[in-house]
C-alpha positions, 0 to 999 in steps of 0.5 A: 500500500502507497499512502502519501500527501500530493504536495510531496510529489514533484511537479513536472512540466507537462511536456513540450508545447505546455505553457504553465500547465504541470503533472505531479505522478501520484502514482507512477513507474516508482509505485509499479502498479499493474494497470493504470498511473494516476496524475494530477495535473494543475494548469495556471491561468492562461496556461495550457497542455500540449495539443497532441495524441496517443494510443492510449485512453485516459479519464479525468476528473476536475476537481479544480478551477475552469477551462476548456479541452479542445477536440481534434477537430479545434473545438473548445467544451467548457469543463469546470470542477466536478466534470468527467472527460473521456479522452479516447486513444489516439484522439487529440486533446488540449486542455487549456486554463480560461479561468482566474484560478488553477485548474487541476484534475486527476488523470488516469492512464494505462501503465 
């Protein structure tokens, strides 16, 4: 069992093409888990992810804050504390900060 406080976990910048957006890897390749990781991702106001895909799904839960994902269409869908989000394999995504305070979610995805 792994029981610790999120605040004790590096923030790492969130990738390349990320502006003022961060992961803190709750649970990753140092806990070994057998299926999934579980991140928690703050993004500052005016900040963004990278636009960019993989071959993996993940599943978000904002529990923090206001902002937008954009679909690979170019599309923008408001998400604010409380939403789930379904991004599927391959499909590109870009989260993005609208709000004047952090935007933070959880992020689950296969090991």
């Amino acid at each position: 069992m792994v029981i610790k406080d999120f605040k004790d976990v590096e923030r790492v910048i969130a990738g390349e093409g990320a502006e003022k957006a961060y992961i803190r890897w709750l649970i990753g390749e140092k806990e070994n888990p057998p299926n999934f990781y579980l991140r928690l991702v703050e993004i500052e106001p005016g900040g963004n992810s990278p636009y960019h895909q993989h071959n993996y799904e993940h599943e978000v839960f904002v529990i923090e804050g206001e902002g937008v994902i954009v679909d690979e269409e170019g599309k923008e869908h408001p998400i604010s504390k409380g939403k789930a989000v379904y991004v599927p394999p391959s499909a590109k995504h870009q989260f993005k900060n609208t709000g004047k305070s952090i935007l933070s979610f959880i992020c689950v995805i296969p090991k």
